[in-house]
C-alpha positions in Angstrom: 0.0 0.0 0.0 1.7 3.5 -1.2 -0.1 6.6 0.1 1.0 10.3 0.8 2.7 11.1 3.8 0.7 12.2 7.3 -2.5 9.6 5.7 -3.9 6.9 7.9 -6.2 4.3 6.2 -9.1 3.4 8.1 -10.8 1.7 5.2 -14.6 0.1 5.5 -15.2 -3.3 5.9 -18.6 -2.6 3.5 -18.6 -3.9 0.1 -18.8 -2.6 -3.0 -17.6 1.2 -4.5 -17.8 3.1 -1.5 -17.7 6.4 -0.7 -14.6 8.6 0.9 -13.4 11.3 3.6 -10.5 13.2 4.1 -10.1 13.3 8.3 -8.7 16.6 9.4 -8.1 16.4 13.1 -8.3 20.0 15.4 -5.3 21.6 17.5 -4.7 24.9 16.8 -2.9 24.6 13.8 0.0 23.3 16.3 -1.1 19.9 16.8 -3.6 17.0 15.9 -5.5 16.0 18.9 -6.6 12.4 19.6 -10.1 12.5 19.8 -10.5 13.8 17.0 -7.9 11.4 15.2 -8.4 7.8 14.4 -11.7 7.7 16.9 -13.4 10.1 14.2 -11.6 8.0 11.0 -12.8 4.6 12.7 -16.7 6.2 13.0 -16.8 6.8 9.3 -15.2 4.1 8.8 -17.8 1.8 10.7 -20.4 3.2 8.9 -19.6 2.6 5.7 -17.2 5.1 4.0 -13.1 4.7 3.3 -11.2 7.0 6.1 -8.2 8.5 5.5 -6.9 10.5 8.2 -4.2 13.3 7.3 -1.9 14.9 9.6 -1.6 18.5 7.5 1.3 20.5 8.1 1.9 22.2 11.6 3.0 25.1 12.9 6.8 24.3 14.5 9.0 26.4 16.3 11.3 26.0 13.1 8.6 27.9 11.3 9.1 31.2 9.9 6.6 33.8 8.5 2.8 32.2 7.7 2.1 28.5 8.3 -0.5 29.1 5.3 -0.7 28.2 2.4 1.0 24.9 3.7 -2.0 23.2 4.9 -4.0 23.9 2.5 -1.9 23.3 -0.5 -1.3 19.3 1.5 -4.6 18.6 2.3 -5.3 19.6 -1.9 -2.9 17.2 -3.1 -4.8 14.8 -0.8 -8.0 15.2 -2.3 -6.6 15.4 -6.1 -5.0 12.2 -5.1 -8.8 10.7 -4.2 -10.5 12.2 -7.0 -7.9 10.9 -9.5 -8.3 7.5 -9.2 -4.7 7.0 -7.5 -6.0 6.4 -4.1 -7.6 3.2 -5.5 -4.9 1.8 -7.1 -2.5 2.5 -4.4 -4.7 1.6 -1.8 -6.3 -1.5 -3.4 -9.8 -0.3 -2.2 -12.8 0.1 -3.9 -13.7 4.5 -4.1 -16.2 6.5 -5.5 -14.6 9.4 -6.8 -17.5 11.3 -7.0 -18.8 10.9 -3.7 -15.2 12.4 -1.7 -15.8 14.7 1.3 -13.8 16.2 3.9 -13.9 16.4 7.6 -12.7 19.1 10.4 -12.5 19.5 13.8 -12.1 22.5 15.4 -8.9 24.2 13.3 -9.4 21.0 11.1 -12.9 22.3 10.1 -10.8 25.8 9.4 -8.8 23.7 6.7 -11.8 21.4 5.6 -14.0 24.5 4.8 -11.2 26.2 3.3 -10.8 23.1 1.0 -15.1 23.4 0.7 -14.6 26.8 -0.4 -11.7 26.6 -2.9 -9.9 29.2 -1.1 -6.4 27.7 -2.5 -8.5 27.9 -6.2 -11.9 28.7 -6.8 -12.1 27.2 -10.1 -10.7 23.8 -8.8 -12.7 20.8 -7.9 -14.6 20.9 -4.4 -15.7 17.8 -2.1 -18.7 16.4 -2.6 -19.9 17.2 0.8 -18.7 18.6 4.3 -18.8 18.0 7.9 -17.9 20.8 10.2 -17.1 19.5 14.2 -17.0 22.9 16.7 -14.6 24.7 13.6 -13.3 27.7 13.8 -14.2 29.9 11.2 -13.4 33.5 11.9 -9.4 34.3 11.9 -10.9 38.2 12.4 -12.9 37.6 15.0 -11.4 34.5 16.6 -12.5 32.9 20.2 -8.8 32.7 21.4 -5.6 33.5 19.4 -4.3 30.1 19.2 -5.5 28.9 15.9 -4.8 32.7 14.0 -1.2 32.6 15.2 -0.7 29.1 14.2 -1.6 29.5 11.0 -0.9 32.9 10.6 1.9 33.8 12.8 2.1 36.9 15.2 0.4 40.0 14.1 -1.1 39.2 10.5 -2.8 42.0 8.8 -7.0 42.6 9.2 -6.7 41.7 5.1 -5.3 38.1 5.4 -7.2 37.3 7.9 -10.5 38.6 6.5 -10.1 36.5 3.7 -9.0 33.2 6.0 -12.5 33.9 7.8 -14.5 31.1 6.3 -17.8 32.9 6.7 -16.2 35.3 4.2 -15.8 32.6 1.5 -18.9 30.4 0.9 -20.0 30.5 -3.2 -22.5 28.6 -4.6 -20.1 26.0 -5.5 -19.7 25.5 -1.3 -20.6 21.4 -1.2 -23.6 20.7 1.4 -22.4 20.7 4.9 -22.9 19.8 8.1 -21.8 21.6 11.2 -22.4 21.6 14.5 -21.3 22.7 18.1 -22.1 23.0 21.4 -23.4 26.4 22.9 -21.0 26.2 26.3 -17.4 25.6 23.9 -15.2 28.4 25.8 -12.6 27.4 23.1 -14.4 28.1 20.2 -17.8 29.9 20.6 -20.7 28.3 18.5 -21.2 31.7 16.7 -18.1 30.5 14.7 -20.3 27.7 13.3 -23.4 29.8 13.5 -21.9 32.2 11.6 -21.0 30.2 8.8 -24.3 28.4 8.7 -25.6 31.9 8.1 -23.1 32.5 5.3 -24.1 28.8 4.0 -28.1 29.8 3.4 -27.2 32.8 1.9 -25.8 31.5 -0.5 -28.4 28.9 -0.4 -26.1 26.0 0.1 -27.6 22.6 1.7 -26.6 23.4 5.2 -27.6 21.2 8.2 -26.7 22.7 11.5 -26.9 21.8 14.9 -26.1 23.5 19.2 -26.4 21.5 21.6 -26.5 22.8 25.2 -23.3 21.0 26.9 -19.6 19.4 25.8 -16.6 20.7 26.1 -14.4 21.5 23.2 -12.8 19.0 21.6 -15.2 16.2 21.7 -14.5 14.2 19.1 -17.4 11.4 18.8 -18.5 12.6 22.0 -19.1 9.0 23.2 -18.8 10.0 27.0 -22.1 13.2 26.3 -25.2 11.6 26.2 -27.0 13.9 24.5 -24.5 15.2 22.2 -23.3 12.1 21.5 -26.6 11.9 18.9 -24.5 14.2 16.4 -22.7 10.7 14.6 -26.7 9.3 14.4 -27.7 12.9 13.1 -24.4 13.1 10.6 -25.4 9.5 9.4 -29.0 10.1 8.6 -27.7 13.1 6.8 -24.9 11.5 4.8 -28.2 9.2 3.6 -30.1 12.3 2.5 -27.6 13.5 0.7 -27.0 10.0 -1.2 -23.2 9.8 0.0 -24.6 6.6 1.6 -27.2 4.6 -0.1 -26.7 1.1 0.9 -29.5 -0.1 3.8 -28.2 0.6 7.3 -26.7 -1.6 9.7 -29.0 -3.4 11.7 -32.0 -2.5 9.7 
């Protein structure tokens, strides 16, 4: 098996074509946290689609100037590498490449929607769909600095980070997402997803979106908040709606 550097495989054990998604775990631009690591590749995974799980680029305290457009410009190579065909052959599995979407976390779902939104290209190809976990969006008005200086370094002008703020970038070639959050994150207030659910229907992109009351940041599958846990159940039925998965349930 030959695949890029930083990808994981967490391939399905359902037969037949199946769908894909690009993994991109949160942490500030500085790390990739656990949770939302190979527990979030194994869920999509279980449920029928081929996970791979990239570790993007990082900030490093060898880096000089803007971590961007490093992450980016990785996880597109990632995606052309799935749409192509390559994946497949390298891989030996069985992918759609029409039905490829991407996944964030937290400053993952910065880099997914920036992939969403062609912000590397405009005229390139897109995902077919998107799933947004507690993501920042706004480098202009960010929660806490973390995930702006990470990407951005110290200082970066109101410009650049204008046009890194997701909510600034959605077309109608934005694929339909999902996106949700939970309305006590201290890390990264919901209003960063509300806000680009906002920015989503204005452009009158197929936009699912969901607060729920309680979970820290960084939940991952949320496995351990009862009710927030129902997001995967809610992300599923969704994926089905939207025809990414259209194979009968498991344990129906």
């Amino acid at each position: 098996m030959s695949t890029p550097d930083g990808i994981t495989v967490r391939p399905t054990s359902v037969g037949g074509s199946r769908p894909s998604v690009i993994v991109l775990p949160g942490g500030g631009y500085e790390e990739h946290g656990r949770a939302s690591s190979e527990p979030m590749a194994d869920w999509y995974a279980g449920i029928g689609l081929h996970a791979f799980l990239f570790r993007y680029p990082l900030r490093t305290p060898e880096t000089v100037g803007p971590l961007h457009p490093a992450p980016i410009d990785a996880t597109r190579a990632v995606f052309t590498w799935l749409r192509s065909g390559r994946a497949g052959a390298d891989t030996g599995l069985d992918i759609d490449t029409e039905r490829i979407g991407v996944v964030g976390s937290s400053a993952g779902g910065h880099l997914a929607a920036s992939l969403a939104n062609g912000i590397d290209d405009p005229a390139a190809d897109r995902p077919a769909f998107c799933v947004l976990n507690y993501p920042v969006i706004s480098m202009e008005h960010p929660t806490r600095p973390r995930p702006m200086v990470g990407l951005l370094g110290d200082d970066p002008p109101w410009r650049t980070r204008r046009e890194l703020s997701m909510e600034t970038r959605v077309d109608e070639r934005t694929p339909p997402t999902f996106v949700w959050t939970t309305a006590d994150d201290r890390i990264v207030r919901a209003s960063n997803a509300l806000s680009y659910a906002d920015a989503l229907v204005r452009s009158e992109v197929d936009v699912e979106v969901h607060v729920f009351p309680h979970g820290r940041h960084g939940l991952g599958t949320a496995v351990r908040e009862p009710h927030t846990s129902q997001w995967t159940r809610l992300c599923e039925d969704w994926l089905r709606y939207q025809r990414v998965l259209t194979d009968t349930p498991p344990n129906c």
